[in-house]
C-alpha positions in Angstrom: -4.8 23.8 27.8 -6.9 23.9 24.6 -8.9 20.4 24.2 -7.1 20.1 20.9 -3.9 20.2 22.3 -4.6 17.3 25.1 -6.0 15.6 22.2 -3.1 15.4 20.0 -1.0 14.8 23.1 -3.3 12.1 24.5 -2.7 10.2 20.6 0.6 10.8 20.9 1.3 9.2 24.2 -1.1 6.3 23.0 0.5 5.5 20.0 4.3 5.4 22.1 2.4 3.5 25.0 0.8 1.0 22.3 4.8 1.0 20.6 6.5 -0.5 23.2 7.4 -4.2 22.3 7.3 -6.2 25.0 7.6 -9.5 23.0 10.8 -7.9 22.0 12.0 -6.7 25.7 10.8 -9.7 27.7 12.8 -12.4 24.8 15.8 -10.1 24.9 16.0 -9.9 28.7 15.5 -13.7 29.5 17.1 -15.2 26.7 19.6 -12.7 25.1 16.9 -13.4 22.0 15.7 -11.0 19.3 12.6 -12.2 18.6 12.2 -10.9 15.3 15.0 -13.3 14.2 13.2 -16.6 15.1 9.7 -18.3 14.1 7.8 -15.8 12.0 9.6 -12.6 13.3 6.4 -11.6 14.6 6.6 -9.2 17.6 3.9 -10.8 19.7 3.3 -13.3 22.9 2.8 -16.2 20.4 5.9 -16.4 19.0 7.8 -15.2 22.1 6.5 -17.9 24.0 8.2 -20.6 21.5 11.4 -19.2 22.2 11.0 -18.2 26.0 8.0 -21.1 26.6 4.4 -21.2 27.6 4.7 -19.5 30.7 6.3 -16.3 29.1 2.9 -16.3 26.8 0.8 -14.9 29.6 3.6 -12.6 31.0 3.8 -10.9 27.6 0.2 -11.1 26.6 -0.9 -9.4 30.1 1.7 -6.6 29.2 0.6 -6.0 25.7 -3.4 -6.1 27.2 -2.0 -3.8 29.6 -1.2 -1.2 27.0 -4.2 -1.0 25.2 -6.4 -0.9 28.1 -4.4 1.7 29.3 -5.4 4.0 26.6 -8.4 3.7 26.7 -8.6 3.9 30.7 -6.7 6.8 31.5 -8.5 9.5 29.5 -11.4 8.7 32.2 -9.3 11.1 34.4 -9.2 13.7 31.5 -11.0 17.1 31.9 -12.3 18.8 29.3 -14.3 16.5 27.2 -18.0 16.3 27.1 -19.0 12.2 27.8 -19.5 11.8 23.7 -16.3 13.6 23.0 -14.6 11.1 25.6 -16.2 8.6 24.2 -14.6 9.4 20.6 -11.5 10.5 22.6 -10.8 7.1 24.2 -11.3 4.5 21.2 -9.3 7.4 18.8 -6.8 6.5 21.5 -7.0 2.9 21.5 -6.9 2.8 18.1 -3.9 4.6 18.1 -1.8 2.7 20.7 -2.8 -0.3 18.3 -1.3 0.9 15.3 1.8 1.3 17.5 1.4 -2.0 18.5 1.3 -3.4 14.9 4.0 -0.5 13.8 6.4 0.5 16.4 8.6 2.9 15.6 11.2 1.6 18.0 11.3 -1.5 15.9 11.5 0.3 12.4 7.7 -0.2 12.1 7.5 -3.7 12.1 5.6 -5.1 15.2 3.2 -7.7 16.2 -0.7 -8.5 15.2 -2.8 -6.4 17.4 -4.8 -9.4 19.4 -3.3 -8.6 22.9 -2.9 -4.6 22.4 -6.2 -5.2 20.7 -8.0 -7.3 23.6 -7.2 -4.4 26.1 -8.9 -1.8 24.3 -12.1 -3.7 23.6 -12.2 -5.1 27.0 -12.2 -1.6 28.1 -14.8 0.0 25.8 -16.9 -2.9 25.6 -15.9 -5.4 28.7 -18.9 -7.8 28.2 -19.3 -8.3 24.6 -15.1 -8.2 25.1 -15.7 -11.6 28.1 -17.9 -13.4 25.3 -15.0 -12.9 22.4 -12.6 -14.5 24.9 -14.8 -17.4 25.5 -14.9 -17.8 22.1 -11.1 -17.5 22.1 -10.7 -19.7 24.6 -13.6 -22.4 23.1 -11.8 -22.7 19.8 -8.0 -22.6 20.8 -9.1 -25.6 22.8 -10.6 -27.2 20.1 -8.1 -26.3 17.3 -4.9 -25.8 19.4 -4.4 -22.5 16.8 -3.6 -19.6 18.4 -4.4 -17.3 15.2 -7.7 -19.0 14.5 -8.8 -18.4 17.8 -8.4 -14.9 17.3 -9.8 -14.4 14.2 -12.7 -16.5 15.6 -12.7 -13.5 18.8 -12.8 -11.0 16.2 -15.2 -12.1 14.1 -17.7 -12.5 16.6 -16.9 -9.4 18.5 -19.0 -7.1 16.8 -22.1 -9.0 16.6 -22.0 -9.7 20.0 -21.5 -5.9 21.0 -24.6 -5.2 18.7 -26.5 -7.7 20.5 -25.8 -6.9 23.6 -27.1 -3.4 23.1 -23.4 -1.5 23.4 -23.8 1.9 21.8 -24.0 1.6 18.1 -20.3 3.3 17.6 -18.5 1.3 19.7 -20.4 -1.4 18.0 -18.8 0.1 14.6 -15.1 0.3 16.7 -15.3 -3.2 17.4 -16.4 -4.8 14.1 -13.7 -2.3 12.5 -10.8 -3.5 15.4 -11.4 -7.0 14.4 -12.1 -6.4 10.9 -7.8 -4.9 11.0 -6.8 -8.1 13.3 -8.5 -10.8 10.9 -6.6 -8.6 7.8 -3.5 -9.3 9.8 -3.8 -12.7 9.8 -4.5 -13.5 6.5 -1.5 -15.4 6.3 -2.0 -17.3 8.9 -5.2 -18.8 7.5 -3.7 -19.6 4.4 -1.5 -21.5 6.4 -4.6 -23.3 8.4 -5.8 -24.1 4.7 -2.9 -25.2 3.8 -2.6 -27.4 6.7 1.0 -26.3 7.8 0.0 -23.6 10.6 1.7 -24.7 13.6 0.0 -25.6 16.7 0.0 -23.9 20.1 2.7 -23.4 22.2 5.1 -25.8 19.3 8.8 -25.0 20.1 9.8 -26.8 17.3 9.8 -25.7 13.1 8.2 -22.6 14.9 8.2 -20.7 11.8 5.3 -19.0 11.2 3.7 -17.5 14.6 
């Protein structure tokens, strides 16, 4: 098969791979729920997890992960490709199963934020500069009990960690452009923080804007 050919079939499967809404499965299944209908409508483990609880966030963030990584991973096995060109290959294909991620097209393009879909794919291209962002997730979610602030904190320190750290200077690029996309996402969220009426962690109640 011509490498162009298992390329555009590789981005393909990504993107559907990366489209699959498990916030949206996982509510529906247990609770008879469409999540887009409660708290922000935002197709993500966050706002799933005020409708199904806390315990559900880890079940659908570990399935969203899952996804991402799994682009990235599985073109290891691919023949073909010269290391650079799989090197290309694989975060072209993580990009793409985040965009499906953020715009399923099983849910008329309208799908979560990126962090968890997001978080597999970095951790796969860059797992040690990935470990310190999650620290750094983990740090400030502690501190500010916000689950979007955390992540724009992860994001933002992604990239200059991966430089540091002496990851090659295009996944460097991948990663300060991945969180760049994540932190644009949430620009409403830290209007919200400014404003002072973001909600906290894990709130079941007024869960309106996840």
């Amino acid at each position: 098969m011509p490498p162009w050919v298992l390329a555009a079939l590789a981005l393909a499967a990504s993107y559907l791979v990366g489209a699959v809404p498990f916030a949206f499965i996982v509510t529906k299944a247990v609770k008879g729920v469409d999540v887009r209908t409660v708290g922000s409508g935002n197709v993500g483990a966050t706002n799933a997890s005020r409708v199904l609880g806390r315990k559900w966030f880890m079940v659908v963030f570990t399935l969203d992960f899952a996804k991402g990584a799994a682009a990235v991973l599985l073109f290891a096995l691919l023949p073909g490709f010269a290391d650079d060109d799989l090197t290309r290959m694989r975060m072209a294909c993580g990009f793409t199963s985040i965009v499906g991620h953020v715009f399923p097209v099983f849910l008329g393009f309208r799908g979560g934020k990126g962090v968890a879909t997001g978080a597999g794919v970095l951790t796969a291209l860059a797992p040690v500069p990935a470990l310190c962002a999650f620290g750094a997730f983990g740090v400030t979610l502690f501190l500010s009990r916000w689950v979007s602030l955390a992540s724009v904190v992860a994001c933002g320190v992604l990239g200059p960690i991966a430089w540091a750290y002496g990851t090659p200077g295009e996944i460097v690029v991948f990663c300060t452009c991945v969180g760049a996309l994540v932190i644009l996402l949430h620009k409403k969220n830290l209007a919200r923080i400014a404003a002072g009426t973001e909600p906290k962690v894990f709130q079941k109640k007024d869960a309106t804007h996840a």
